[in-house]
DSSP file (Angstrom, degrees, kcal/mol; ACC not computed):
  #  RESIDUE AA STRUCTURE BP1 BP2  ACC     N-H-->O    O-->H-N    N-H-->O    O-->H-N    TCO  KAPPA ALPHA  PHI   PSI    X-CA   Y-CA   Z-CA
    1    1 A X              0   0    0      0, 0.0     2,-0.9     0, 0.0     3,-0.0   0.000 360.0 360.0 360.0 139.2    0.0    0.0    0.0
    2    2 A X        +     0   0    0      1,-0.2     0, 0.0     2,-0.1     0, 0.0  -0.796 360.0 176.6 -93.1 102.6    1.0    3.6   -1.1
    3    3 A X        +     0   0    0     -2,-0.9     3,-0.4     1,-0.3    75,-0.2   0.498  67.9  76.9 -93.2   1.4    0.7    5.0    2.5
    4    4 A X  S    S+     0   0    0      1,-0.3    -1,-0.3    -3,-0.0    -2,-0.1   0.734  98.1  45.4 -89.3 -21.1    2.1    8.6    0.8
    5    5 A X  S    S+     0   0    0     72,-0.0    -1,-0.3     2,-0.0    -2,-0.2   0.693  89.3  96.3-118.5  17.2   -1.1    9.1   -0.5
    6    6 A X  S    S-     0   0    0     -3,-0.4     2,-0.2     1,-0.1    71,-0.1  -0.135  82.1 -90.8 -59.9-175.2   -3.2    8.4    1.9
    7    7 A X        -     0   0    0     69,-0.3    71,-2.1    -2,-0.0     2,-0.4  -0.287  38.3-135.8 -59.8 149.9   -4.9   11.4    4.5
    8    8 A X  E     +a   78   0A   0     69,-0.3     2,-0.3    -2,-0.2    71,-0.2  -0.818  24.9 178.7-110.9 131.9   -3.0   12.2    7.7
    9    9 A X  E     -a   79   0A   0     69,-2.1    71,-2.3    -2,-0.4     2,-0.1  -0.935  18.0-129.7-135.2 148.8   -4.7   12.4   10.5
   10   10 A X     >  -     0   0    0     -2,-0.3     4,-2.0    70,-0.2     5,-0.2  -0.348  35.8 -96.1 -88.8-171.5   -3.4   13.2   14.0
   11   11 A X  H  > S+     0   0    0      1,-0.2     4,-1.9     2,-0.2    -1,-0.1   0.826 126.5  44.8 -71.8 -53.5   -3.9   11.6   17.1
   12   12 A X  H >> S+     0   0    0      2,-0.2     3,-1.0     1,-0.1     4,-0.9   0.999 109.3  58.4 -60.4 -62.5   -6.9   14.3   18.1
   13   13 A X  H >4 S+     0   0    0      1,-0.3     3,-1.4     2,-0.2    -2,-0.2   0.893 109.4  44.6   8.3 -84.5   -8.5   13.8   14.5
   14   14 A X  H >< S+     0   0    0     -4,-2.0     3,-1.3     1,-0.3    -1,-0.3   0.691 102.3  62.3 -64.4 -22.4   -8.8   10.0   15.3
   15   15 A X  H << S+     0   0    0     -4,-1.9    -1,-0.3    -3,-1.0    -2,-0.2   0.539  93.7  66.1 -87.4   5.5  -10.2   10.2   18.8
   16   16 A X  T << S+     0   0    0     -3,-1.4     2,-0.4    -4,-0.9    -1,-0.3   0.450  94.4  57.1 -83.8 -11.4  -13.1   11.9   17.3
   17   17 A X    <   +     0   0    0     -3,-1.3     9,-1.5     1,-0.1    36,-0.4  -0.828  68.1 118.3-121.4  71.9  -14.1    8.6   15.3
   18   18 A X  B    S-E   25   0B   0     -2,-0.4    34,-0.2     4,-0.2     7,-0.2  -0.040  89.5-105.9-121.9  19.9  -14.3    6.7   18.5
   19   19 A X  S    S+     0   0    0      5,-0.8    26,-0.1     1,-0.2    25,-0.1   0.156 106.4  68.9  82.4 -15.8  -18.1    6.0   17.8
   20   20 A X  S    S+     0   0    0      1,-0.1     2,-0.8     4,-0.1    -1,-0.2   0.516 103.1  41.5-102.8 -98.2  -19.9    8.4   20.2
   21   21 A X  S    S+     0   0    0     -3,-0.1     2,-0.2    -2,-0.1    -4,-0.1  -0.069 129.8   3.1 -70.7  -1.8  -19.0   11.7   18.6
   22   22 A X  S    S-     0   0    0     -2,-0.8    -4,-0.2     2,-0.3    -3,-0.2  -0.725  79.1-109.4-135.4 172.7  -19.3   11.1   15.0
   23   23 A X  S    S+     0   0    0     -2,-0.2     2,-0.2    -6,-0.1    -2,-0.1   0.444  90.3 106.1 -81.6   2.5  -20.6    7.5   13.1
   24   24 A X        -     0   0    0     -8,-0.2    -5,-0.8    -4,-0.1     2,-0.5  -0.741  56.9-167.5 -81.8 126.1  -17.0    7.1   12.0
   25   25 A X  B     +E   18   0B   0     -7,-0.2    11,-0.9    -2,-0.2    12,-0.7  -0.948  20.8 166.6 -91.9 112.1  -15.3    4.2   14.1
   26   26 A X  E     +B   35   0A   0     -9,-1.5    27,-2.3    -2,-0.5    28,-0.9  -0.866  24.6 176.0-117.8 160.4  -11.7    4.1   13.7
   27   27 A X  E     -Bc  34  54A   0      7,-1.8     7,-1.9    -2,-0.4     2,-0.3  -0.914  16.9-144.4-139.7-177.1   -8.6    2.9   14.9
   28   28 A X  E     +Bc  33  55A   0     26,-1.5    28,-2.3    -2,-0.3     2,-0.2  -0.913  17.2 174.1-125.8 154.8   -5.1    3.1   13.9
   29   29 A X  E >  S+B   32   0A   0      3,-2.7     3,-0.6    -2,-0.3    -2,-0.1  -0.748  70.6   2.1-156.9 157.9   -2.3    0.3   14.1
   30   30 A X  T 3  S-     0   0    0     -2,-0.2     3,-0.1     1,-0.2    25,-0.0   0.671 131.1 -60.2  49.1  31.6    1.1    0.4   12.8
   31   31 A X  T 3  S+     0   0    0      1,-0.2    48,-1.9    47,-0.0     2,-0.3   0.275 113.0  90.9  42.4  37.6    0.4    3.5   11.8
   32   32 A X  E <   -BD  29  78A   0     -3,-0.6    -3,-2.7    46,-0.2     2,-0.4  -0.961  69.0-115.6-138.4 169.8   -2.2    3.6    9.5
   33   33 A X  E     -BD  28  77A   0     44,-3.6    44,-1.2    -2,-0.3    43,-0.5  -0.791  19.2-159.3-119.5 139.9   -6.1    4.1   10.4
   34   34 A X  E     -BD  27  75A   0     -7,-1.9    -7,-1.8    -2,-0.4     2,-0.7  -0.741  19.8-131.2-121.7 134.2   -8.6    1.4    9.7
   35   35 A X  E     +BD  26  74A   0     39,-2.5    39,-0.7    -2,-0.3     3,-0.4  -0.744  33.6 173.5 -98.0  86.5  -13.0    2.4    9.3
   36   36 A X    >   +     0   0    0    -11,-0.9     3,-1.0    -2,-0.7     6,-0.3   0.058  43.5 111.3 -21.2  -8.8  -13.9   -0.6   11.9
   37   37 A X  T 3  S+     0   0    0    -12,-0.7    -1,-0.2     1,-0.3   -11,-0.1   0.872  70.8  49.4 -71.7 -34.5  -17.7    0.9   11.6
   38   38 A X  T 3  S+     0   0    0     -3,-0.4    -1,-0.3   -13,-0.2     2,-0.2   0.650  87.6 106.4 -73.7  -4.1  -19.3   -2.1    9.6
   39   39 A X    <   -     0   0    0     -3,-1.0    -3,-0.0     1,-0.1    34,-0.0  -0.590  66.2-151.2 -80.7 131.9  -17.8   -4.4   12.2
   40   40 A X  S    S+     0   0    0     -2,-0.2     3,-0.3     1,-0.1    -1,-0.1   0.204  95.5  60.6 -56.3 -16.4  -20.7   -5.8   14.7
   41   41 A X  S    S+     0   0    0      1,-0.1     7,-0.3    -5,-0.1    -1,-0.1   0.624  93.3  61.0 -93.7 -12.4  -18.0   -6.0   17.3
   42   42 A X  S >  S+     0   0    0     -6,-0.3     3,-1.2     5,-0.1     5,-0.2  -0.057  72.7 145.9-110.3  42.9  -17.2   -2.6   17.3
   43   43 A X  G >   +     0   0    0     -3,-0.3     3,-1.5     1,-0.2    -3,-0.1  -0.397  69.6  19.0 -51.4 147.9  -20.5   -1.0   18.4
   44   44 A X  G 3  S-     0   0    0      1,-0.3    -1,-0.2   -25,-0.1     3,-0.1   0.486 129.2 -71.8  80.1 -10.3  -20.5    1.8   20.3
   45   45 A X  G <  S+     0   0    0     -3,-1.2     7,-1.9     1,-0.2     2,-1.0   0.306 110.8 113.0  99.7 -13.7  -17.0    2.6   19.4
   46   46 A X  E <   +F   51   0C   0     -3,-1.5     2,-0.4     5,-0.2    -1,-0.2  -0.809  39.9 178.7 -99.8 110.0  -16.1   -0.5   21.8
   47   47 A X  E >   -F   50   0C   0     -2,-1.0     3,-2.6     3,-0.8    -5,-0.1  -0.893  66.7 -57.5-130.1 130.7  -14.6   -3.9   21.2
   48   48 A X  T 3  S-     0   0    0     -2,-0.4    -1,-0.0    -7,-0.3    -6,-0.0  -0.053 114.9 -28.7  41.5-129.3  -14.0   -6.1   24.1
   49   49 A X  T 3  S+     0   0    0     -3,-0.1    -1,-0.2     2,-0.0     2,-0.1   0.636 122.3  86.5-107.0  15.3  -11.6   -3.9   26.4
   50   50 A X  E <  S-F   47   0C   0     -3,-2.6    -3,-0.8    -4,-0.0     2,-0.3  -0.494  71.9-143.6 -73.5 155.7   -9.9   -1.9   23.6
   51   51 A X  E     -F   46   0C   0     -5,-0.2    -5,-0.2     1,-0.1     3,-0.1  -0.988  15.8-115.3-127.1 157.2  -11.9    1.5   22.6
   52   52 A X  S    S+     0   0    0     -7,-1.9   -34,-0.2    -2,-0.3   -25,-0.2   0.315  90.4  56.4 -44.0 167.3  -12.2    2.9   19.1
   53   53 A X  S    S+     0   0    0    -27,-2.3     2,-0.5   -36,-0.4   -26,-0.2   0.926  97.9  96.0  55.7  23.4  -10.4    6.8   17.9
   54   54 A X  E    S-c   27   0A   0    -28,-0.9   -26,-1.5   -37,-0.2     2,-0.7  -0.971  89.0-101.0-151.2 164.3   -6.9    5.4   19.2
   55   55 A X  E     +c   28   0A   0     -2,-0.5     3,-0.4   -28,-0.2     4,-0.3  -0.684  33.1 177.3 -78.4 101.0   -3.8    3.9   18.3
   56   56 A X     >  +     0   0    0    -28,-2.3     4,-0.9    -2,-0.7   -27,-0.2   0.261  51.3 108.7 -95.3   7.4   -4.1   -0.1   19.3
   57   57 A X  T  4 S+     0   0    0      1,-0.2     3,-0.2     2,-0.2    -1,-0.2   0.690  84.5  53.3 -65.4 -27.5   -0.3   -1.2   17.8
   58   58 A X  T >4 S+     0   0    0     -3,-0.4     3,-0.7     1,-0.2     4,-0.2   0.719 113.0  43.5 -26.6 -61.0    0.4   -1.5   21.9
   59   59 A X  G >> S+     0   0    0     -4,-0.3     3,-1.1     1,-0.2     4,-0.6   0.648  74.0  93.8 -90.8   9.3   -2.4   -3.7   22.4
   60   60 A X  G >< S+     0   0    0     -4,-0.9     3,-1.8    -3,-0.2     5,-0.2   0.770  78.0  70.6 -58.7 -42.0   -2.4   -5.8   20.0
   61   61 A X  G <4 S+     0   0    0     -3,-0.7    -1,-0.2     1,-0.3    -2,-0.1   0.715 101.1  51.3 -25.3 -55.7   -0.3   -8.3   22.6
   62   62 A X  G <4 S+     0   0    0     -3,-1.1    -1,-0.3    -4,-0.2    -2,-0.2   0.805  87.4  92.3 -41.6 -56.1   -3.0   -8.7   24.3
   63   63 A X  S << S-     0   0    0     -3,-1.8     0, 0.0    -4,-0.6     0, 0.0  -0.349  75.4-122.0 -83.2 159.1   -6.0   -9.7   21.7
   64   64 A X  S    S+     0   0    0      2,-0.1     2,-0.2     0, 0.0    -1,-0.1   0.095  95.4  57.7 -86.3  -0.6   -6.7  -13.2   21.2
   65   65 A X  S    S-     0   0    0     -5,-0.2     2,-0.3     1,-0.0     3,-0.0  -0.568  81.5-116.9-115.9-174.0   -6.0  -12.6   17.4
   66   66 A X    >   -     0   0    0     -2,-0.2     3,-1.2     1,-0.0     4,-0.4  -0.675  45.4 -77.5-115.8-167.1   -2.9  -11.2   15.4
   67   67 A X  G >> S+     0   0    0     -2,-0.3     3,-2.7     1,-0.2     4,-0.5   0.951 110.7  82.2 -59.8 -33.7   -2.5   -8.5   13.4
   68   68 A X  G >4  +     0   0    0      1,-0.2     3,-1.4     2,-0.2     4,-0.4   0.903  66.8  86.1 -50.4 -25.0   -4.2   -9.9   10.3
   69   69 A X  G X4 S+     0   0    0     -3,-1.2     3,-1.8     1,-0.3     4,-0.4   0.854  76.9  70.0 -29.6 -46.2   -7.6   -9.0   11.5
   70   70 A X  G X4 S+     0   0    0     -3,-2.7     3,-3.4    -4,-0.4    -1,-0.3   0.929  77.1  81.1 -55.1 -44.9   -7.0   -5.7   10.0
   71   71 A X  G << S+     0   0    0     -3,-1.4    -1,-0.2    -4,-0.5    -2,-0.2   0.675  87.7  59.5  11.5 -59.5   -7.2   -7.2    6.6
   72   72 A X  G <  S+     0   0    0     -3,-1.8    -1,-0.3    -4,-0.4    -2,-0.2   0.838  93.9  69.3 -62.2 -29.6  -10.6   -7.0    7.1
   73   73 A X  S <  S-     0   0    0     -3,-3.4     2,-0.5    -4,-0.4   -37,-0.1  -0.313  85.5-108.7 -97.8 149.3  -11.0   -3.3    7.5
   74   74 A X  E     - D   0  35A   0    -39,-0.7   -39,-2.5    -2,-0.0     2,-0.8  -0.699  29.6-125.9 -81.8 157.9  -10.4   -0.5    4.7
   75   75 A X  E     - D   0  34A   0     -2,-0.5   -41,-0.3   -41,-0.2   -42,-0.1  -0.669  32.0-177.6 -74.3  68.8   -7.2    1.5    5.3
   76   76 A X  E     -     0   0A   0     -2,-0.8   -69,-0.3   -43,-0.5     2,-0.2   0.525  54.4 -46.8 -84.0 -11.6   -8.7    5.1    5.3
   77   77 A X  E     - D   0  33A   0    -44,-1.2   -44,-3.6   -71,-0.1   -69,-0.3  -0.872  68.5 -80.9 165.5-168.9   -5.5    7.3    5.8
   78   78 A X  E     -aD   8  32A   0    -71,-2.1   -69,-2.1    -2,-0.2     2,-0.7  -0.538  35.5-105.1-124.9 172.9   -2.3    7.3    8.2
   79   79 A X  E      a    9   0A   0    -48,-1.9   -69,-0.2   -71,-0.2    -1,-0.0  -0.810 360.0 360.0 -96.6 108.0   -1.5    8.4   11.7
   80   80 A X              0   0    0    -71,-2.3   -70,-0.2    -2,-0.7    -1,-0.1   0.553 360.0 360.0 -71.1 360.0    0.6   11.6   12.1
């Protein structure tokens, strides 16, 4: 993926697509930002004990999955 032509968004930007204050859910990891809003596990901006509008490359350790799970999601622009 040609991350140079994505959108930037910063770190304020993305917490704003955490599900309650706009419909956009997003999240970033590895530093690009994934729309997670068609997802049925991330209602509400909430999946398990991660939340939506933040950078999850930290928690990933945690979840029961790996990184491909993003796969699913479109890539909608990168994390400044």
């Amino acid at each position: 993926m040609e991350t140079n032509l994505l959108k930037g968004y910063t770190r304020s930007q993305l917490a704003l697509r955490n599900g309650n204050d706009r419909e956009e859910i997003w999240c970033a990891y590895q530093g690009l930002i994934y729309d997670v809003s068609a997802s049925r596990l991330w209602r509400n901006g909430k999946h398990y004990e991660h939340w939506a509008g933040q950078d999850l490359t930290d928690e990933l350790v945690d979840a029961p999955h790996n990184a491909l799970v993003f796969d699913r999601f479109k890539v909608i622009g990168k994390l400044l």
